[in-house]
ROSE-4610 file (N, C-alpha, C; in Angstrom, 1 decimal, always signed):
// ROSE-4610
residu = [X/X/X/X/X/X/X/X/X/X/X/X/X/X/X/X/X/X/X/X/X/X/X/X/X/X/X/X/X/X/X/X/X/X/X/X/X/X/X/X/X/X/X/X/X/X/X/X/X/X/X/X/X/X/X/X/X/X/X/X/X/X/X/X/X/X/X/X/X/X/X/X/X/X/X/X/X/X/X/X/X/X/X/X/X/X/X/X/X/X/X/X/X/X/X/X/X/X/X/X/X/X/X/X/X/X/X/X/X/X/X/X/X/X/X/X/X/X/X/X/X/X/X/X/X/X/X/X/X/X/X/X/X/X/X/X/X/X/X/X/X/X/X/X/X/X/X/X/X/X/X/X/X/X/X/X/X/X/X/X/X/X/X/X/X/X/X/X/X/X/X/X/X/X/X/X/X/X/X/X/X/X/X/X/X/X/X/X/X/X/X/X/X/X/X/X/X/X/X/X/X/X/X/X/X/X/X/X/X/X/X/X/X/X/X/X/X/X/X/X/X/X/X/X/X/X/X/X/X/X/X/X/X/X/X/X/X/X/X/X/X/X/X/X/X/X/X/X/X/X/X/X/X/X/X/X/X/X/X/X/X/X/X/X/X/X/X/X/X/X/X/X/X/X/X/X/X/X/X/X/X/X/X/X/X/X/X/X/X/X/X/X/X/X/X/X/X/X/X/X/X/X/X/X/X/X/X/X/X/X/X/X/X/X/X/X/X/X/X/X/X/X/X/X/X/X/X/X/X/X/X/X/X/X/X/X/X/X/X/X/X/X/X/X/X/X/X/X/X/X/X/X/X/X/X/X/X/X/X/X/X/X/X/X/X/X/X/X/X/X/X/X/X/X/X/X/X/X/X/X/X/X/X/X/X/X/X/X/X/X/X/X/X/X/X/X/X/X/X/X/X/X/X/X/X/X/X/X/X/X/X/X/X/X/X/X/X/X/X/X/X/X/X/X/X/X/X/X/X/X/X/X/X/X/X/X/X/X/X/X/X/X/X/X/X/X/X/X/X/X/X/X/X/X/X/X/X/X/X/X/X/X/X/X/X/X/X/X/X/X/X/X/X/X/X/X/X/X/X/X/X/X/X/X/X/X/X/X/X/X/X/X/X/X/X/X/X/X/X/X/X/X/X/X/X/X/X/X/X/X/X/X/X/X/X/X/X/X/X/X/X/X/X/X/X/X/X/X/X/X/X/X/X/X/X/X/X/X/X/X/X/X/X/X/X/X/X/X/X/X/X/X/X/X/X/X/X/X/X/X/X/X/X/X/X/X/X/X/X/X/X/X/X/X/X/X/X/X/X/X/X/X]
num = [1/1/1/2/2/2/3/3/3/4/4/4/5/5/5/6/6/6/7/7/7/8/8/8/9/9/9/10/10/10/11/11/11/12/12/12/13/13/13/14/14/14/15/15/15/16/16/16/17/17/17/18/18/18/19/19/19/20/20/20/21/21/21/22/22/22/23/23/23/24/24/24/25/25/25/26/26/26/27/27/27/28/28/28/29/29/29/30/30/30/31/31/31/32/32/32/33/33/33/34/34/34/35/35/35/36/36/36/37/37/37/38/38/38/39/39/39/40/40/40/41/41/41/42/42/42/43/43/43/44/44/44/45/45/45/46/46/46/47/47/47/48/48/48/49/49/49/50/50/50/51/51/51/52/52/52/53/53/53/54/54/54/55/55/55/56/56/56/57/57/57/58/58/58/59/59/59/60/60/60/61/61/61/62/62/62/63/63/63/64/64/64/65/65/65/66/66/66/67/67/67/68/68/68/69/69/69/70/70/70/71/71/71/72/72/72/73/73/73/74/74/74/75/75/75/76/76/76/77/77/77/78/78/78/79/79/79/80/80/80/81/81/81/82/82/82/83/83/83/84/84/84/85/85/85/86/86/86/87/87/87/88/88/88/89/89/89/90/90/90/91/91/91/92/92/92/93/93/93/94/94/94/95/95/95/96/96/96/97/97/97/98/98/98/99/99/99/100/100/100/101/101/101/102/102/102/103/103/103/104/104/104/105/105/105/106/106/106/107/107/107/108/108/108/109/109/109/110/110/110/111/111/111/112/112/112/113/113/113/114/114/114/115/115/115/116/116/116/117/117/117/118/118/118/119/119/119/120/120/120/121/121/121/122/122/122/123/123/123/124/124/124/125/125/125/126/126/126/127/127/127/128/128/128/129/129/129/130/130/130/131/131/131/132/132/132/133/133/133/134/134/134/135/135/135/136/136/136/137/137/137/138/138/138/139/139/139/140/140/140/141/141/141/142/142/142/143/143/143/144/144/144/145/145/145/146/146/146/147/147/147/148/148/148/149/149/149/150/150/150/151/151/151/152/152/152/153/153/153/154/154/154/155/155/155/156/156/156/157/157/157/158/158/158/159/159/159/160/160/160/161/161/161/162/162/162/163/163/163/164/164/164/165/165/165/166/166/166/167/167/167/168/168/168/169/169/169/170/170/170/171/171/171/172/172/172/173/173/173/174/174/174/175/175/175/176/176/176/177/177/177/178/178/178/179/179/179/180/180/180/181/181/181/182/182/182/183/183/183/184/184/184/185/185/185/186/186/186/187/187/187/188/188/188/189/189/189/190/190/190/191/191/191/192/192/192/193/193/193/194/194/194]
x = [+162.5/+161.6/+161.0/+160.7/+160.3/+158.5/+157.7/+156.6/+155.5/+154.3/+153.5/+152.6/+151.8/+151.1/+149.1/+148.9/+147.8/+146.8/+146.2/+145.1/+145.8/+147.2/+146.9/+148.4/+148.4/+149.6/+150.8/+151.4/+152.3/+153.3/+154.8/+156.0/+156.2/+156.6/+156.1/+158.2/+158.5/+160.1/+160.6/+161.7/+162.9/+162.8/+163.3/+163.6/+165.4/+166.0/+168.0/+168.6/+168.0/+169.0/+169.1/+167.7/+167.7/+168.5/+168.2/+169.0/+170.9/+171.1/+172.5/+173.0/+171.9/+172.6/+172.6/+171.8/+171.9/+173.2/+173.7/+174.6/+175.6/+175.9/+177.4/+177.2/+175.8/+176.2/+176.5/+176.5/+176.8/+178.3/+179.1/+180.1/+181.1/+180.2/+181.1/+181.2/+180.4/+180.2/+181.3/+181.5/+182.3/+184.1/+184.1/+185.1/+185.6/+184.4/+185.2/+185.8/+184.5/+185.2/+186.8/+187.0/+188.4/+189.6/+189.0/+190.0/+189.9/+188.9/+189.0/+189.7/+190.2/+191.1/+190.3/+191.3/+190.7/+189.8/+190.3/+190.1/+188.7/+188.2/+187.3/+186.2/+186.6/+185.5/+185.1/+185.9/+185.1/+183.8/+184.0/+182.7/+181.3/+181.5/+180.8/+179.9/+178.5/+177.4/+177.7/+178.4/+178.7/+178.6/+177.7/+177.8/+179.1/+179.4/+181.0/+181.8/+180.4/+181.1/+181.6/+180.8/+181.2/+182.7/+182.3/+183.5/+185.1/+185.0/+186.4/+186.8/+185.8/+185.8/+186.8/+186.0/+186.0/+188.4/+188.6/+189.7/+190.3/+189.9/+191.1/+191.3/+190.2/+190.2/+191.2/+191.5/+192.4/+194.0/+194.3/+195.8/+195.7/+195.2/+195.1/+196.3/+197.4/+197.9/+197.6/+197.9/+197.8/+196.5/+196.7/+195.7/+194.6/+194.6/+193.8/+193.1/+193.9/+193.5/+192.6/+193.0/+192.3/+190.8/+190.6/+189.4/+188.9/+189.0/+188.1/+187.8/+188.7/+188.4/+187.2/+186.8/+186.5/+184.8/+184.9/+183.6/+182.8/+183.9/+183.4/+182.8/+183.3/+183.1/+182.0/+181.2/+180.1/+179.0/+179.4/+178.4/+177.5/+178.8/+178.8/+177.8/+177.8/+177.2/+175.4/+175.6/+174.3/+173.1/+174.3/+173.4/+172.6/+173.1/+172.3/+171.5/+170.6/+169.2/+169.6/+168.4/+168.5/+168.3/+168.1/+168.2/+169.5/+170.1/+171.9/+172.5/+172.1/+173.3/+172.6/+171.4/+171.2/+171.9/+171.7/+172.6/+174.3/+174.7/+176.1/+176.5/+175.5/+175.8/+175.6/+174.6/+174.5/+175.5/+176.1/+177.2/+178.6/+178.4/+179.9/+180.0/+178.4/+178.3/+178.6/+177.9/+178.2/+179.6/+180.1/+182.0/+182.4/+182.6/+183.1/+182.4/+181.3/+181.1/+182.0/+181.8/+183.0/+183.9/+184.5/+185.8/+186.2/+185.1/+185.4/+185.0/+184.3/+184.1/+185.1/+186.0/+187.4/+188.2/+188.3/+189.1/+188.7/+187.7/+187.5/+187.9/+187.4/+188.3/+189.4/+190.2/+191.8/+192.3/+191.8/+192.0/+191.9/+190.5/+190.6/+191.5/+191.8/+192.7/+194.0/+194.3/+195.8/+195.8/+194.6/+194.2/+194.6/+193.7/+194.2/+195.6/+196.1/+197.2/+198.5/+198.4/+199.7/+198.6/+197.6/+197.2/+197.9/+197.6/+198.0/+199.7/+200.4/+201.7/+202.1/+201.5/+202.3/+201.8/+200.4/+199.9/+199.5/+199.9/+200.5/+199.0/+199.1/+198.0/+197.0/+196.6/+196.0/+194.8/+195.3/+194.4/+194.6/+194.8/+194.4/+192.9/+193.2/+191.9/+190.7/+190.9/+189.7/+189.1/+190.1/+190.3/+189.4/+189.5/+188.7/+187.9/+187.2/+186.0/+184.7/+185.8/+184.9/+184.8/+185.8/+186.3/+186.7/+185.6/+185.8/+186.5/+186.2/+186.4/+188.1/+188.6/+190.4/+191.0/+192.1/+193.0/+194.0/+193.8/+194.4/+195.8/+196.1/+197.2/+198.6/+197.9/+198.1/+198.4/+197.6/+197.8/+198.5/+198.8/+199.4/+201.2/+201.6/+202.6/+203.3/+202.0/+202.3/+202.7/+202.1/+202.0/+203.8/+204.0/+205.2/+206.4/+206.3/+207.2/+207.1/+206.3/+206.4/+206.8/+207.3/+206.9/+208.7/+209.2/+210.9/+211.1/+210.7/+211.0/+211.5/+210.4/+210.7/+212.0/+212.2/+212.7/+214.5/+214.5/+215.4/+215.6/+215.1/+215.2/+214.9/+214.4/+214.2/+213.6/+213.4/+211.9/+210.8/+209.3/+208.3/+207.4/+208.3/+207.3/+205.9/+206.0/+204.7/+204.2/+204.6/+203.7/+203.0/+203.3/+202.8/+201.2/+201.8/+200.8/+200.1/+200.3/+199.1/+198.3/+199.0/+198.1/+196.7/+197.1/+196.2/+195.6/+195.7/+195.7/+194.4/+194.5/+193.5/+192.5/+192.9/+191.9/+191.1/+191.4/+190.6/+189.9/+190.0/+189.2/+187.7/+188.5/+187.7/+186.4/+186.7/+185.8/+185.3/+185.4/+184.5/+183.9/+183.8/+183.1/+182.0/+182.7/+181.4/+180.7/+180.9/+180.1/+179.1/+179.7/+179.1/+177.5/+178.3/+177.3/+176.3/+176.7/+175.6/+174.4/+174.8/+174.4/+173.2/+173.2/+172.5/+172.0/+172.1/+171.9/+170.0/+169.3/+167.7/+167.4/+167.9/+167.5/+166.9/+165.7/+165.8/+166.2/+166.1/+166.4/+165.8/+165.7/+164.9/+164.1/+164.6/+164.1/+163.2/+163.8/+163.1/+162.1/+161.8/+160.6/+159.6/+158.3/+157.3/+156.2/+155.8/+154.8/+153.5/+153.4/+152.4/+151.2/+150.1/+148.7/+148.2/+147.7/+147.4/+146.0]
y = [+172.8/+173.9/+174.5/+175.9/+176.4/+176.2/+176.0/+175.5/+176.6/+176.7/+178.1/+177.8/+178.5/+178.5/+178.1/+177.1/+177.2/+178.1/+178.9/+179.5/+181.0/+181.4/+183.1/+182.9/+181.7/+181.3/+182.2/+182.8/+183.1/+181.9/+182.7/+181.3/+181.2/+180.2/+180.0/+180.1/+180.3/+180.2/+181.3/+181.8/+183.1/+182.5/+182.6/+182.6/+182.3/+181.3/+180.9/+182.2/+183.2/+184.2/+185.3/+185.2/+186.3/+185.2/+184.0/+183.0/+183.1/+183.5/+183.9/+185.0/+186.0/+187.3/+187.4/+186.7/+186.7/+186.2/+184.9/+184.3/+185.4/+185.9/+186.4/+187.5/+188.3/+189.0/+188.4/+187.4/+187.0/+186.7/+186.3/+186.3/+187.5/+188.7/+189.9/+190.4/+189.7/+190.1/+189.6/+188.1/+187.1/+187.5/+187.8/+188.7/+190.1/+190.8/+192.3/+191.8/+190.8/+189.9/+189.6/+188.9/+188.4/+189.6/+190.8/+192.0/+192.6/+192.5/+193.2/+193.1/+194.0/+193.7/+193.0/+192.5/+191.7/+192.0/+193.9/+194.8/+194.9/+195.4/+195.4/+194.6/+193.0/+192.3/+192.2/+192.5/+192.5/+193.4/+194.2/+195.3/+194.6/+194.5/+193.8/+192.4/+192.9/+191.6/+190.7/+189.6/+188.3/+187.1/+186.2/+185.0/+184.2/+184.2/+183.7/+182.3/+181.8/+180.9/+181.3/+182.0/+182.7/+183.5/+184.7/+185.4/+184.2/+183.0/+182.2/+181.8/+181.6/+181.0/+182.2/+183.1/+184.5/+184.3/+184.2/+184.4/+183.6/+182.4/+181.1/+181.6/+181.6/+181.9/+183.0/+183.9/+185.1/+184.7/+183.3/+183.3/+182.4/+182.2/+181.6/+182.7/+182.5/+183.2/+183.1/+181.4/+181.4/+182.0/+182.5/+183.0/+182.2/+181.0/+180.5/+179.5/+178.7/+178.6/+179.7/+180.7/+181.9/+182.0/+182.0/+182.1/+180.9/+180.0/+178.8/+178.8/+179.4/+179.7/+180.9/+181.5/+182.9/+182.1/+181.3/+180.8/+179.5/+179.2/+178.4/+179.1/+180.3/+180.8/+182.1/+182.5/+182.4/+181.3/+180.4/+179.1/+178.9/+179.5/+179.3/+180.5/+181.5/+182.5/+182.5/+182.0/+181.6/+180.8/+180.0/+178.9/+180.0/+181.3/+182.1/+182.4/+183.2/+184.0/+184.9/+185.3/+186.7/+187.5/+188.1/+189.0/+189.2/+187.8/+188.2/+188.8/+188.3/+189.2/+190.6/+190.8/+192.2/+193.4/+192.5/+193.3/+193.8/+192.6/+192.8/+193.6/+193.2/+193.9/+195.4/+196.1/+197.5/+198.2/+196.9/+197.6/+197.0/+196.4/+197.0/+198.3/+198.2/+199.3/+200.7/+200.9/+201.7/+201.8/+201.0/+201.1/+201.8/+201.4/+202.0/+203.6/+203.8/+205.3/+206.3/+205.5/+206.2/+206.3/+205.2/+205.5/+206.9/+206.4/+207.5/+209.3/+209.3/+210.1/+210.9/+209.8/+209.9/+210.7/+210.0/+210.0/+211.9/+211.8/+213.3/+214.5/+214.2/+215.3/+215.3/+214.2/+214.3/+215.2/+214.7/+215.7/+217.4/+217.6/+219.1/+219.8/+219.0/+220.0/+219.6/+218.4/+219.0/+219.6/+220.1/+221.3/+222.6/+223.0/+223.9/+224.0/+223.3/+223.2/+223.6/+223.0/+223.4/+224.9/+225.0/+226.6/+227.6/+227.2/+228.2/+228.4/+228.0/+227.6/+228.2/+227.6/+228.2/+230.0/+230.0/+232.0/+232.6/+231.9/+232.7/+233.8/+234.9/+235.8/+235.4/+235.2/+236.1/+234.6/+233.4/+232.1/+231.8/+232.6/+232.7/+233.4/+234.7/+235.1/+234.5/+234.1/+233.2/+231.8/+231.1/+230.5/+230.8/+231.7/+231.9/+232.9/+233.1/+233.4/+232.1/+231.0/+229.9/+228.9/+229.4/+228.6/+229.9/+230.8/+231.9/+231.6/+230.6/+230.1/+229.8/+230.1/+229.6/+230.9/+230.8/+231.7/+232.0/+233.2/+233.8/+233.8/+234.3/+234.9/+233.3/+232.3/+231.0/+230.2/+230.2/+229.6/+230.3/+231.9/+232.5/+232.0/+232.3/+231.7/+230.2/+228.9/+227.6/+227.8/+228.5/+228.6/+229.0/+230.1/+230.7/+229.9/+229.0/+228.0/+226.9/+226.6/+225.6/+225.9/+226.9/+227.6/+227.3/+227.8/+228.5/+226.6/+225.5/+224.2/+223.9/+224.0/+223.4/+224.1/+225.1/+226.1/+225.4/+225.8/+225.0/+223.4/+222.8/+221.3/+221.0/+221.0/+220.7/+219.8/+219.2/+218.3/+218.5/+218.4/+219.3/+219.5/+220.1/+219.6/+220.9/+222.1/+223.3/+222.3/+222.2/+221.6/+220.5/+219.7/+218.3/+219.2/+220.3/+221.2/+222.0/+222.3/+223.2/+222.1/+220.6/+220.1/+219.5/+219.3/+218.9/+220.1/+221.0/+222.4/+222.5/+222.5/+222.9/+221.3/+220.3/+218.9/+219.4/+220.0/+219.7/+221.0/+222.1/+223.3/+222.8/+222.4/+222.0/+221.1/+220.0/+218.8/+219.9/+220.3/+221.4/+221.9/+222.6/+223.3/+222.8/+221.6/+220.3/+219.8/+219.5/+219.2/+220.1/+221.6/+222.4/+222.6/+222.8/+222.5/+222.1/+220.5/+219.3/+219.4/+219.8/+219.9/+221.6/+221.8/+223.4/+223.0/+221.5/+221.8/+221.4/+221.1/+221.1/+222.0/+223.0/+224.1/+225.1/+225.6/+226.8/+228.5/+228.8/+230.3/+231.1/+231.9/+233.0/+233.2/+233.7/+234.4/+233.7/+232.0/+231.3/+230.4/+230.9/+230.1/+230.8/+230.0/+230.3/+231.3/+231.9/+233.1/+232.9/+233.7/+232.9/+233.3/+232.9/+233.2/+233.9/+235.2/+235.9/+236.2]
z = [-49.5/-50.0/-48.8/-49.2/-48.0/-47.5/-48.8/-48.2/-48.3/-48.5/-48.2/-47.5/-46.9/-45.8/-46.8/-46.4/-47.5/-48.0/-46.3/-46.2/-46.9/-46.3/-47.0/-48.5/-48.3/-49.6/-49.5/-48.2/-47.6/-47.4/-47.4/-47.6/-46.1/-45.6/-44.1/-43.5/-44.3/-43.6/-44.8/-43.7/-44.9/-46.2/-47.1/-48.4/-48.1/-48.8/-49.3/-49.1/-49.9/-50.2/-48.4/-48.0/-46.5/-45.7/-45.5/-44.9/-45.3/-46.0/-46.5/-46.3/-46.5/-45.8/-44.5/-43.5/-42.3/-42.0/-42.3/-42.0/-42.1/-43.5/-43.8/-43.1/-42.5/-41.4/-39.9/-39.4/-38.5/-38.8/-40.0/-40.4/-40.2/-40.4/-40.7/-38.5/-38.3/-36.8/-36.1/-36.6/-36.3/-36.5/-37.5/-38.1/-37.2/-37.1/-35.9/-34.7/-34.5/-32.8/-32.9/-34.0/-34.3/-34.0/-34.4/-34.2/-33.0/-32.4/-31.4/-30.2/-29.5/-28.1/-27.2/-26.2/-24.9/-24.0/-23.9/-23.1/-23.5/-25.2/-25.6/-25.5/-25.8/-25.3/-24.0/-23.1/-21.9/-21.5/-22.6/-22.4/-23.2/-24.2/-25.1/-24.8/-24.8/-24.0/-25.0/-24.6/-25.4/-24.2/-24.3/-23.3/-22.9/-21.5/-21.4/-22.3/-22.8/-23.9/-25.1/-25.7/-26.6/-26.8/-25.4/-25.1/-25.5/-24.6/-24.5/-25.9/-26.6/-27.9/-28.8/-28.5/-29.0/-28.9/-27.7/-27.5/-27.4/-27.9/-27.9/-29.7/-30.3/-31.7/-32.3/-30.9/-31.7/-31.4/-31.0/-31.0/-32.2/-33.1/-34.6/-34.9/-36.0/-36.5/-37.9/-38.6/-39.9/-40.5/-41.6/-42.3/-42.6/-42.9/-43.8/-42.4/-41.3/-40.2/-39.7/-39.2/-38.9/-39.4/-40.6/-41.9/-41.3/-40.6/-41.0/-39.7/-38.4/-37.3/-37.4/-37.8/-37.7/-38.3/-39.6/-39.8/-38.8/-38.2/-37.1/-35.7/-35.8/-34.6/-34.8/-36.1/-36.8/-37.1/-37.0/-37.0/-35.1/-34.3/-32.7/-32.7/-33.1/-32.9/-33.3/-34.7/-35.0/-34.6/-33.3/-32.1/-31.4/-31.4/-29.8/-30.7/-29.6/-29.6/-30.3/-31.1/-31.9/-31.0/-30.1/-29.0/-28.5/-28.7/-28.1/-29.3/-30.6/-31.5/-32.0/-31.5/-31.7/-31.0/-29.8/-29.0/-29.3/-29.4/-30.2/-30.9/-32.0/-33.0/-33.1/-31.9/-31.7/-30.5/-29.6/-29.2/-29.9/-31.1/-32.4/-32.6/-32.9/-34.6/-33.1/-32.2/-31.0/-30.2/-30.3/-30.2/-31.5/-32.9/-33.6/-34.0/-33.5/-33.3/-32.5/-31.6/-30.7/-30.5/-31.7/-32.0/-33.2/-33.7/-34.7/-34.3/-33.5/-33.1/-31.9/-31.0/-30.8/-31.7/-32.9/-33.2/-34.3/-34.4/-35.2/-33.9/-32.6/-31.8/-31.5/-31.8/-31.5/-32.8/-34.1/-35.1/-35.1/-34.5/-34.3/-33.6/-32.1/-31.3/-32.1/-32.7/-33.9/-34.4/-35.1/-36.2/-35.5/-34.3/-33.6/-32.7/-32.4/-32.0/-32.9/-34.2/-35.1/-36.2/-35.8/-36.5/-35.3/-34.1/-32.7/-33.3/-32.9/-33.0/-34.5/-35.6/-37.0/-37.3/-37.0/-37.0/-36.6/-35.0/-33.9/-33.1/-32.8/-32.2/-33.4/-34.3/-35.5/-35.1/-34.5/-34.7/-33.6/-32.4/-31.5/-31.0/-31.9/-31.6/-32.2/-33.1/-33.8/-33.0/-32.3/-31.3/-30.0/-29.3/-28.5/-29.0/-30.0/-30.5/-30.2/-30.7/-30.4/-28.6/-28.5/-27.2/-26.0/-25.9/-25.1/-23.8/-23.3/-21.6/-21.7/-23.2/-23.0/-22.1/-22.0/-21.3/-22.1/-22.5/-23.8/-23.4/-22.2/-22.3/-21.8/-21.3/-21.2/-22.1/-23.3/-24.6/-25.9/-25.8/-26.3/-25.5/-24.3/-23.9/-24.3/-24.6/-24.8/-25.9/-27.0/-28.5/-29.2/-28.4/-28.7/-27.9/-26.9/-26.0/-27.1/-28.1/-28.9/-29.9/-30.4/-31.9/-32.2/-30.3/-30.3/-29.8/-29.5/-29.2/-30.4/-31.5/-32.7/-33.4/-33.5/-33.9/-33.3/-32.1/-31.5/-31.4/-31.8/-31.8/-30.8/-29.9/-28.2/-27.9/-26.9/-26.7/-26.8/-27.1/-27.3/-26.0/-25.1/-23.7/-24.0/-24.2/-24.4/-25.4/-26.5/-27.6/-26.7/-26.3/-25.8/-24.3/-24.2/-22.7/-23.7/-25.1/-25.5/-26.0/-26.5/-26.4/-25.8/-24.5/-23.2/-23.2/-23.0/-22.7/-23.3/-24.8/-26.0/-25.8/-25.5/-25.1/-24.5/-23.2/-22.1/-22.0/-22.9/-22.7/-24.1/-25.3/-26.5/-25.2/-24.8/-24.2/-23.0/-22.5/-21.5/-21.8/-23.3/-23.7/-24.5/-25.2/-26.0/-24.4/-23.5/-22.6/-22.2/-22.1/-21.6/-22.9/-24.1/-25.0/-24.6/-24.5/-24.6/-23.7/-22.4/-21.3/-21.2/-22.2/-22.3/-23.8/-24.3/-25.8/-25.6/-24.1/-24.2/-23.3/-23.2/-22.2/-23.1/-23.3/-24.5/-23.8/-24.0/-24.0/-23.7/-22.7/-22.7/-23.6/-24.8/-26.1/-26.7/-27.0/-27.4/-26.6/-25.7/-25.2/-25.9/-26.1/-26.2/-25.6/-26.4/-26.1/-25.1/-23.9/-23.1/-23.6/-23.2/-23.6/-22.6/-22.4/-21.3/-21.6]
């Protein structure tokens, strides 16, 4: 029983159920570890015990071995400091941001890359409406080198260069963003008091 505190009749320890959810989050923690690459954990603040555990644990193959591995190596986790698995747990949740967030700009420049290529000048211009710094007459060349690849059956070497091409102008220009995104503006600065 957990007990209450006499003077303000306050329960002096968690309650079964917060004690449960804690766990099966250390569970679900325990569980990403399991998936994650080698390369991965090495970035990831995990104590070098843990880390080895972490990786003897992932040449488990059987399933149900694996599962029993994975809650034992959740029980190992629940020994550290709550300070260590906070940490973890914000550079998980902080890895898979940026994976996803990877993975939404790899999407756009496909977007743009097979819009370039299939409607030709017409999403080009729309194109560098947004992405002024491209080089029109560079990406109009890739577009139409990939249009006649496919067309011909060829290898896709332009397609594969409008793609870099369209990467590395899109990320120049999100940086450039970023980098001007606390700068205000002439216009919008504030009115002096004279």
């Amino acid at each position: 029983m957990r007990g209450r505190d006499e003077d303000t009749g306050e329960f002096l320890d968690d309650s079964r159920s917060q004690k449960r959810r804690e766990a099966l989050g250390v569970l679900s923690m325990a569980d990403k570890l399991m998936d994650t690459t080698v390369s991965n954990l090495a970035l990831l603040p995990l104590p070098d015990e843990l880390r080895a555990l972490v990786i003897d644990s992932q040449r488990i193959k059987s399933h149900i071995a694996r599962k029993r591995q994975t809650q034992f190596l959740a029980k190992a986790m629940r020994r550290e400091d709550d300070e260590v698995l906070d940490k973890l747990r914000a550079a998980l949740e902080h890895t898979k941001e940026d994976a996803r967030r990877e993975a939404a700009a790899m999407h756009r420049v496909e977007h743009w890359r097979l819009k370039l290529v299939n409607e030709g000048d017409a999403a080009l211009a729309e194109f560098l409406q947004l992405y002024p710094m491209g080089d029109r007459q560079q990406l109009r060349t890739l577009a139409r080198n990939a249009k006649a690849e496919r067309a011909a059956n060829k290898p896709p070497h332009a397609f594969r260069e409008l793609y870099r091409e369209l990467r590395d102008l899109m990320a120049e220009t999100e940086a450039t963003d970023e980098d001007d995104a606390g700068v205000p503006y002439d216009d919008e600065s504030p009115p002096s008091e004279d």
